[in-house]
N, C-alpha and C positions, 0 to 999 in steps of 0.2 A: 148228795153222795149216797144217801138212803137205795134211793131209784139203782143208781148203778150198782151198788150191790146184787138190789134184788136182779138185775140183768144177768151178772156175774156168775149167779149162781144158776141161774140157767141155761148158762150156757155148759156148766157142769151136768146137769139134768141131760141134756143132751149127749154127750159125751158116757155116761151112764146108759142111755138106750142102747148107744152103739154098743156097747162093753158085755151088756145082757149074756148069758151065756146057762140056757135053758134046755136044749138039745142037741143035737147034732152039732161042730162050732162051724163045720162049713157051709152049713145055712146061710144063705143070702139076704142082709137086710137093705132092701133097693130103698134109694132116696135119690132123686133125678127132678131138677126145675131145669126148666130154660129161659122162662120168662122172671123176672124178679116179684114172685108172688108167692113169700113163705107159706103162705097157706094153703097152697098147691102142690102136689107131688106128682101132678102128671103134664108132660112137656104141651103147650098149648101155645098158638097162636091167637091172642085177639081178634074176634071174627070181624072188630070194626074195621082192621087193616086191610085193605083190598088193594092196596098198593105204597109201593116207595116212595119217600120223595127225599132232597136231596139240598144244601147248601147252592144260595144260586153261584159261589164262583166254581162249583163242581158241576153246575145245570150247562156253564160256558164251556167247561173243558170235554163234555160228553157230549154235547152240539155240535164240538170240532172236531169230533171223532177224536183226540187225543187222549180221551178217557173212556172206560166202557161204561155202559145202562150202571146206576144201582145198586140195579137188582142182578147183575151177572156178580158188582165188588161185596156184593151181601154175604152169608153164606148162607146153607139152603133154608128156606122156607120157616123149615119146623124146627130150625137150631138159631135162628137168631135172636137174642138176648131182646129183651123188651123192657127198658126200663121203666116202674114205678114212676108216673106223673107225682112231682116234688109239693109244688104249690099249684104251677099251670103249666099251659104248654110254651113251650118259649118259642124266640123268635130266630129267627139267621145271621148272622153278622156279628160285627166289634172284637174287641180286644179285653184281652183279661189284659189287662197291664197291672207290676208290681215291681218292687225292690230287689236287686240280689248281688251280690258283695264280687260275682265273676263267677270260674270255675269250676272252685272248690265250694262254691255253694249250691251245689247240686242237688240236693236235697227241694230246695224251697221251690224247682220245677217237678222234681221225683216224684214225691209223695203224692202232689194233687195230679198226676196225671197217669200214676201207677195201678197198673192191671194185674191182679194179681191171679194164680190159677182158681183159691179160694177167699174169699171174704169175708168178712163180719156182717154181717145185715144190720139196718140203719139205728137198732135200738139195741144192737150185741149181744144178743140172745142166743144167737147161735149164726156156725157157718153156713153162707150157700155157694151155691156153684156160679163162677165167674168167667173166666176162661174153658174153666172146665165146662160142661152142659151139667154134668149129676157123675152120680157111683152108686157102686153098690162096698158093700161092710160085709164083712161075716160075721158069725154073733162071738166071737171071743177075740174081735178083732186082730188080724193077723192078717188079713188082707182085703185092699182096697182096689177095685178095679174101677177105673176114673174114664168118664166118659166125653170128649170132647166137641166142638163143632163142625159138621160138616159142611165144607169149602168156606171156611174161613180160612181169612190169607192174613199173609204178612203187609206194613205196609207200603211195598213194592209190589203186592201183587201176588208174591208166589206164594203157592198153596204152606198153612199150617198144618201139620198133619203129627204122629203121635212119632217118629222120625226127630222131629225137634226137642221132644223132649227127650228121648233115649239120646242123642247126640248130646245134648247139654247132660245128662244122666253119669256117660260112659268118658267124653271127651273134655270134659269142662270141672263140675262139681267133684267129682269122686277122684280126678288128678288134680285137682286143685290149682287150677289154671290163673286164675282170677284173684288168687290171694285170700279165699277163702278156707275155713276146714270146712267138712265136711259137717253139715247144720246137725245139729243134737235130735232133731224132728226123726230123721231118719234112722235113730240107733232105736232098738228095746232093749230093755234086760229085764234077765233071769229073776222073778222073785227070791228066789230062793239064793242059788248063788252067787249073785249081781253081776253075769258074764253079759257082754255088751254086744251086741249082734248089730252088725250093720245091712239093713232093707234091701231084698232084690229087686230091680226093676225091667219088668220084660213086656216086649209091646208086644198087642193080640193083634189088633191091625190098623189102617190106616187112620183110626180115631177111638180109637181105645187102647189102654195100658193097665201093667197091673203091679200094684208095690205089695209086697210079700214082706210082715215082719216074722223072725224067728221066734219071738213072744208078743204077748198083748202088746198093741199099741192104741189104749183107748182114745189119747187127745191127737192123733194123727193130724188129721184134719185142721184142726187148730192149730197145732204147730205149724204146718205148712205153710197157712194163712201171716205166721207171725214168722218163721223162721228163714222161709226160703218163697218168697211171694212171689217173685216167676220162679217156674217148674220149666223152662225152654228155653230156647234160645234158637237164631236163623241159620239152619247148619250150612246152607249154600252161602250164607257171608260168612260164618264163623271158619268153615275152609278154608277160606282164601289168607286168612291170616294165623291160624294158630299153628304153630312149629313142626308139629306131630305131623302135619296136612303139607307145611311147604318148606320145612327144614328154617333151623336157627338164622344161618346168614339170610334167607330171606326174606324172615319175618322181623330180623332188624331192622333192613334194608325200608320195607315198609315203617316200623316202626318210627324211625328218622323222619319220613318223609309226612309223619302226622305230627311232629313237636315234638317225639319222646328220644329218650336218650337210651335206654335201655328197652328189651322186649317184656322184661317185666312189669314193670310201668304201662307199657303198652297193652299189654294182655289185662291188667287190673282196671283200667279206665272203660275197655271194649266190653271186657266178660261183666261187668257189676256197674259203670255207671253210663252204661252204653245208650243213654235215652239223650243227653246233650252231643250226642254227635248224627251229623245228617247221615253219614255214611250207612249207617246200620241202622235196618229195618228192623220196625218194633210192633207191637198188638196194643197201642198207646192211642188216646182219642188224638192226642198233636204230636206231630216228628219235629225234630230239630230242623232246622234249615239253614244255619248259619252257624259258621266260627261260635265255638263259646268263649272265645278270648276275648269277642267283639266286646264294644261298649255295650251293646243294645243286641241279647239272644234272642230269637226270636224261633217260636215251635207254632207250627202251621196245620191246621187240620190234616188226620188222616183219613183220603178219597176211602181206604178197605175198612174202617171201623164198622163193627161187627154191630152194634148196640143201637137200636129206633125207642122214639118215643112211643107212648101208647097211640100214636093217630099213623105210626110207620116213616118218619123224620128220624133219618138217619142223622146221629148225633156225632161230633157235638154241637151244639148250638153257635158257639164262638166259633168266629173264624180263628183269632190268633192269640198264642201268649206272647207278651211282651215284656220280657224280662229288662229293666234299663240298670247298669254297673250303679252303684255307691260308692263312698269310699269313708263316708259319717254315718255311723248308724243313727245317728241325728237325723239326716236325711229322709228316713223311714217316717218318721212320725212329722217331717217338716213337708215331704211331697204328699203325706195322705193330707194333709190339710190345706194343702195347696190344689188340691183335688189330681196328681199325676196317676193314683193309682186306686184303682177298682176294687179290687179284693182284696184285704193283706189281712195278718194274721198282731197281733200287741202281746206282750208282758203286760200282766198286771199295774207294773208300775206308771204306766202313759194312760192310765184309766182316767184320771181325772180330766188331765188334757183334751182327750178324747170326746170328752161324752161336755166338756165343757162346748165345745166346737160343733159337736155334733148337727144340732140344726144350720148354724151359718153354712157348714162346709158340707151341706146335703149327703149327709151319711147313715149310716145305724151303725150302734153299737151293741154286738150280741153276746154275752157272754155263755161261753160254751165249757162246761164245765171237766174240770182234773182229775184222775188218782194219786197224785201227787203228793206224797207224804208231808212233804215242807218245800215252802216259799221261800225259805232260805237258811242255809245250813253248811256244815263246813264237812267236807270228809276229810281223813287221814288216814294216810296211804299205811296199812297194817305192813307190809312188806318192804322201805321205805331202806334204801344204802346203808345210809348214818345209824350206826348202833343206838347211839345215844336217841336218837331221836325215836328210833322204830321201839327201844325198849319201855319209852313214855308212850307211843300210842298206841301199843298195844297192851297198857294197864289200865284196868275199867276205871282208877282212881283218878288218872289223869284226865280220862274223855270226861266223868262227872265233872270234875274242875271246870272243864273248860266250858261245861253244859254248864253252871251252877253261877258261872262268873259274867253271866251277860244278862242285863234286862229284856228280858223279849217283850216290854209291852211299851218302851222304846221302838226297837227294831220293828214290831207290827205298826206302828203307829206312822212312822219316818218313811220305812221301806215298803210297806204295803198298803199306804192309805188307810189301815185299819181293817182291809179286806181278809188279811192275814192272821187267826187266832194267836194268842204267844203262848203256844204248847209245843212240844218236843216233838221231833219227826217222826210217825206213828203211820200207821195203817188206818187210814180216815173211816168212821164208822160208817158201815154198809158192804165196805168189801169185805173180801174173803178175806179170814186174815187179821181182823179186825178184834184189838185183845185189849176189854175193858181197863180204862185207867194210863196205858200207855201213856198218851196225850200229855199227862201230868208229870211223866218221868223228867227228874232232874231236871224242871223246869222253872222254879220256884229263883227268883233270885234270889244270892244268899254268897256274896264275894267271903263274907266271915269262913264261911262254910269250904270256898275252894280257893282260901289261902292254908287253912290248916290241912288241906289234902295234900296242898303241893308240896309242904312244910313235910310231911307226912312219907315222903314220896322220896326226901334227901336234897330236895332244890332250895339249901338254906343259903347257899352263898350267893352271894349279891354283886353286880359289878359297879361301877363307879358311879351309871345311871340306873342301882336302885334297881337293875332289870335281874333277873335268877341264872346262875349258873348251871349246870351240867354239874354232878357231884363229882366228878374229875376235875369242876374246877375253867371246862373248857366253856366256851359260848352255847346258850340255849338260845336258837331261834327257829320262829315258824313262819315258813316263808311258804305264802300261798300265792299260787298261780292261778293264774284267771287267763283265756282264751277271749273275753268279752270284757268292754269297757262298762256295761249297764250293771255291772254288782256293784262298782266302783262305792258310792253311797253306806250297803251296807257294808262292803269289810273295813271301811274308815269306823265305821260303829263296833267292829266287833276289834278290828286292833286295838279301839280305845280301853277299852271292856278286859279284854285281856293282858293288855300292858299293866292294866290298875291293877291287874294281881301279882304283877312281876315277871310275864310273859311278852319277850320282844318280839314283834308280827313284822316280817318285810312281805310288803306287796308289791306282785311283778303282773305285766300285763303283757302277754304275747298272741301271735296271730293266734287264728284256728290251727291251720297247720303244723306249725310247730308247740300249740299244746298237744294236738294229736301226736306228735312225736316224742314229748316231753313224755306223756304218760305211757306209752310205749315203751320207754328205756328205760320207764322206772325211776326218773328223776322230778316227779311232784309233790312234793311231802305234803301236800292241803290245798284244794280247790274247794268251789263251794256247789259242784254239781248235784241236783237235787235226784231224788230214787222216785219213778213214777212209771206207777205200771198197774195192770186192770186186774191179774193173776198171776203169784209166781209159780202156775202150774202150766202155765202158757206161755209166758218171758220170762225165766230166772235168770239172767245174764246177771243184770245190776244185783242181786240177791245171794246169785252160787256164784261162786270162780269158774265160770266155766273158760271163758276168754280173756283174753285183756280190751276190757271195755268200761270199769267203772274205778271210780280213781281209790276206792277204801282197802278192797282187796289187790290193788299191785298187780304183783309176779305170781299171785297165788293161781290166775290163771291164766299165766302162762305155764305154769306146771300143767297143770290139765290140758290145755293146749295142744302140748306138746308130748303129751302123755310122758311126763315125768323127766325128758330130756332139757327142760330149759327153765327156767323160774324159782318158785321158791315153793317148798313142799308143804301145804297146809298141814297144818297141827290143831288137835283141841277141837276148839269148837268149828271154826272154819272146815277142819275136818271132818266136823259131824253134817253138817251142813251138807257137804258132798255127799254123805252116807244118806241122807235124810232123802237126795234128789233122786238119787238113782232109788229108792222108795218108789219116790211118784211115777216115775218112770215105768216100773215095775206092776201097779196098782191096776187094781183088775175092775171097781166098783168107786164109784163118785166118793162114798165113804171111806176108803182107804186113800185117798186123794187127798181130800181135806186136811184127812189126819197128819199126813207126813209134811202137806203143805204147812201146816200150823206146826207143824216141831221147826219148820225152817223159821218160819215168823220170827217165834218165842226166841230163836238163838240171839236174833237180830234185837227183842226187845232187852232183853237179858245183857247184852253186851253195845248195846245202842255205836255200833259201829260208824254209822252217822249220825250225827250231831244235829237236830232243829232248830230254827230260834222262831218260826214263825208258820202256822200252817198252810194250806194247798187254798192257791187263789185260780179264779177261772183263767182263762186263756180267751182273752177277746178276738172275737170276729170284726172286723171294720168290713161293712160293704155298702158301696155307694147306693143311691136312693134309684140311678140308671140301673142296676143289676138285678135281675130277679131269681128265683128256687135257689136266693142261700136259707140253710136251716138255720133257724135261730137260737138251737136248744141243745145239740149233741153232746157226745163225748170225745175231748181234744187227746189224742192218746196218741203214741208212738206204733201201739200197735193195729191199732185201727187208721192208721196214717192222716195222720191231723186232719188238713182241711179235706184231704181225698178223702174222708168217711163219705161230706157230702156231697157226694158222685158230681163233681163239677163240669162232666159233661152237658148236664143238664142247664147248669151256670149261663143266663143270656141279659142281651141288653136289649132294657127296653123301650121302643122305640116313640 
């Protein structure tokens, strides 16, 4: 965790260069790779490349004339991406094959196959250019003019050009087409008066554009990477369907005729999870090719991908992914040892199984390490319907209680193999962020301790079963919902834990989707969703209210949201929290960064709004002993998109 720190904080170092503000601010600081060689700043072709080559079932369809050379689906020359050899050079053929629960599990194709315009580079140190080719920065950052590839296509074929991203800019993001707001990446504000300016963007010409903030925007670039990871979209398909382009009845009309029932629905699936459908062309190493209702999805190399290895082996290496439906997350950890599936990602908690297996069922087990505050932990919804409920957890006396009333070296023991410290949910030492002693907050068991708080608190009446009333007399219960069967284990340990002090626990277990809708409406009073993230100067979602995304602050952001029209209006400290972001937001120098960064921290350690029982375990990699250039050592992060960190176009089998 050390290591990642120290990464962390370079990648603020960097963010700082950009921010530099020494002369003139319209000063140009150029920074442009093409090839993935951070130690590079001028665009280069490897001179060993003397030519293309190509996937042989791509070598069959360019033989048939049914597809063109290569070197015409390349784009030119001196722009096409060159990616860093991993371990070696890999070879042509096979199948990623893996697990995934059907449609709504979009994600577990997304992320490893996701191009983003910027990236983290493989040890997160700082962004490079991905989609993008390079930019340039002015020195009081304010404006970024972003440089793209020339004749790089979509995967149909038709030219990407800087057109794509002003369409997704003008007709998608900024109307809000997709069901998004408008990413936080794109606002500055005012030091001074905290006025919130939302970013111009105007294209220069057919492979360059330029985003204009009204103030400093020093972590532009980073946000990007983390908040709005494509910058484009296909405006010659996106025409054909969005409203604006073909009117309401007719983009129902269509909308029916793909499964949906409304055009909203329809427009949220195309504009944001547009990678599992064949129809729409993407800048993805594999396109969809089939139904994702199928049993068995299936995304098939893209002929135009942009990216060769160092010897000019246009990538990716895999012909196909093979997604096959579940419907037991049992299944996951029964077909990897069955050998069904090549790459797949573990919980902590199958570590044993896993690594017990590991040589019979020809695998490795790598583990890739967290930021991850706690392995396991309860939030409570601070903005929550039930008076009675919301007035107990938002008193620090009651969350100590509940913190104080659980053996954590239990729960590390049961629930985490041991993998798991029993310290309180913290800022693991090394990141940013990171506030000696935390660890130990309210983590001591000591039930003496949080009966006389709850005692303390007015929960003296008792009901027949011995369980604490509400001081009205009415029923206290806490009813945690879970989205997944695999907590199952620890919340039966923490309902025990907490009944023993007089607190009754109902546990409910529902889909994904309908926890996603649950915590939407603001009816989940406790999940046990854990806070994991690299910087909250880079992803504050789970840390500020800015949205409705993490289960402790509620409606608090949907107030923000919705700028003050819908939810519930932070107070206090929550409140300050907001004040504290639009700080960073503001912050001119790495050092006023840190600063405001760490007043958010402290709110969070001060008022320990989630609850730990166990600290950050790795995130195991399973890859079969056939697979070769998986990394064995990364960081598994949301923002560096888990297993996509390691560029799995590179991912081949070998033969």
């Amino acid at each position: 965790m050390k290591k990642i720190g120290l990464l962390m904080v370079m990648i603020l170092m960097l963010a700082v260069a950009l921010a530099a503000c020494e002369s003139d601010p319209n000063a140009k600081t150029s920074v442009v790779v093409t090839p993935v060689t951070p130690d590079k700043a001028t665009p280069v072709v490897p001179a060993k490349i003397e030519g293309y080559k190509e996937a042989p079932m791509l070598a069959k369809l360019t033989a048939a004339s049914t597809l063109k050379a290569v070197t015409e689906r390349l784009p030119a020359k001196e722009d096409i991406m060159v990616e860093k050899v991993l371990e070696e050079t890999g070879k042509y053929g096979g199948d990623w094959k893996l697990p995934w629960t059907g449609v709504n599990d979009r994600w577990t194709v997304g992320q490893p196959t996701e191009e983003a315009l910027f990236r983290f580079n493989k040890d997160g140190s700082a962004v490079e250019p991905n989609i993008a080719k390079g930019y340039d920065v002015n020195k009081d950052s304010t404006e970024f003019t972003i440089y793209l590839r020339k004749g790089m296509k979509w995967s149909d074929g038709m030219p990407f050009t800087a057109d794509d991203v002003l369409f997704y800019w003008e007709h998608m993001l900024t109307k809000e087409t997709f069901g998004k707001k408008i990413y936080d990446a794109y606002y500055s504000v005012d030091p001074v008066t905290g006025d919130k300016a939302l970013a111009t963007v105007t294209k220069i010409d057919d492979y360059s554009f330029k985003v204009v903030h009204k103030y400093p925007s020093v972590q532009f670039l980073e946000r990007v990477a983390i908040d709005n990871k494509w910058f484009q979209a296909p405006a010659h398909f996106q025409k054909t369907i969005l409203p604006e382009f073909i009117g309401q009845e007719k983009a129902l009309e269509i909308a029916k005729k793909w499964g949906f029932e409304d055009v909203k629905s329809f427009l949220v699936a195309t504009g944001y999870y547009y990678w599992v459908y064949p129809q729409i062309p993407t800048l993805r190493a594999w396109v969809a090719k089939n139904d994702p209702n199928s049993d068995q999805f299936i995304m098939e190399r893209n002929p135009y991908f942009w990216k060769v290895d160092g010897e000019g082996n246009q990538l990716p290496y895999m012909d196909r992914i093979v997604a096959t439906k579940v419907q037991d997350p049992a299944q996951r950890i029964l077909g990897t040892l069955a050998g069904d599936y090549n790459i797949i990602d573990f919980d902590f908690k199958d570590f044993t199984v896993l690594k017990e297996n590991e040589k019979k069922a020809g695998f490795r087990v790598m583990n890739w390490s967290t930021p991850t505050w706690s392995s396991a932990g309860i939030q409570l919804n601070q903005t929550i319907a039930d008076p009675n409920l919301r007035k107990l957890f938002q008193d620090i006396k009651f969350r100590e209680a509940l913190s104080v009333a659980v053996d954590r070296k239990e729960i590390s023991e049961i629930v985490t193999n041991g993998l798991g410290a029993p310290i309180q949910a913290s800022v693991p030492e090394g990141l940013v962020g990171y506030q000696k002693g935390w660890a130990d907050q309210w983590s001591k068991f000591d039930p003496k301790r949080a009966n006389e708080l709850l005692d303390g608190l007015g929960l003296t009446k008792r009901d027949k079963n011995n369980f604490r009333l509400n001081e009205d007399g009415s029923d206290l219960t806490i009813t945690v919902i879970e989205g997944s069967t695999s907590t199952s284990g620890f919340l039966e340990l923490v309902k025990k834990y907490y009944e023993a002090v007089g607190i009754k626990v109902d546990l409910k277990v529902v889909d994904t989707g309908t926890h996603q809708e649950l915590k939407y409406s603001n009816k989940i009073p406790a999940t046990t969703e854990n806070i994991s993230l690299v910087n909250v100067s880079f992803r504050p979602d789970t840390l500020v209210p800015l949205r409705v995304i993490t289960p402790w602050y509620g409606q608090y952001g949907l107030y923000s949201s919705s700028n003050g029209k819908e939810g519930v209006k932070p107070e206090g400290d929550v409140a300050l929290i907001l004040d504290y972001w639009n700080k960073v937001k503001a912050s001119a120098t790495k050092e006023e960064i840190n600063k405001w960064s760490n007043e958010i921290i402290k709110l969070h350690q001060k008022n320990q709004w989630v609850i730990g029982y166990a600290g950050p375990t790795p995130r195991l990699i399973v890859a079969s002993n056939k697979v070769g250039n998986v990394p064995k050592d990364l960081v598994y992060s949301d923002e560096f998109r888990s297993i996509g960190h390691g560029h799995p176009s590179q991912f081949f089998i070998k033969q």
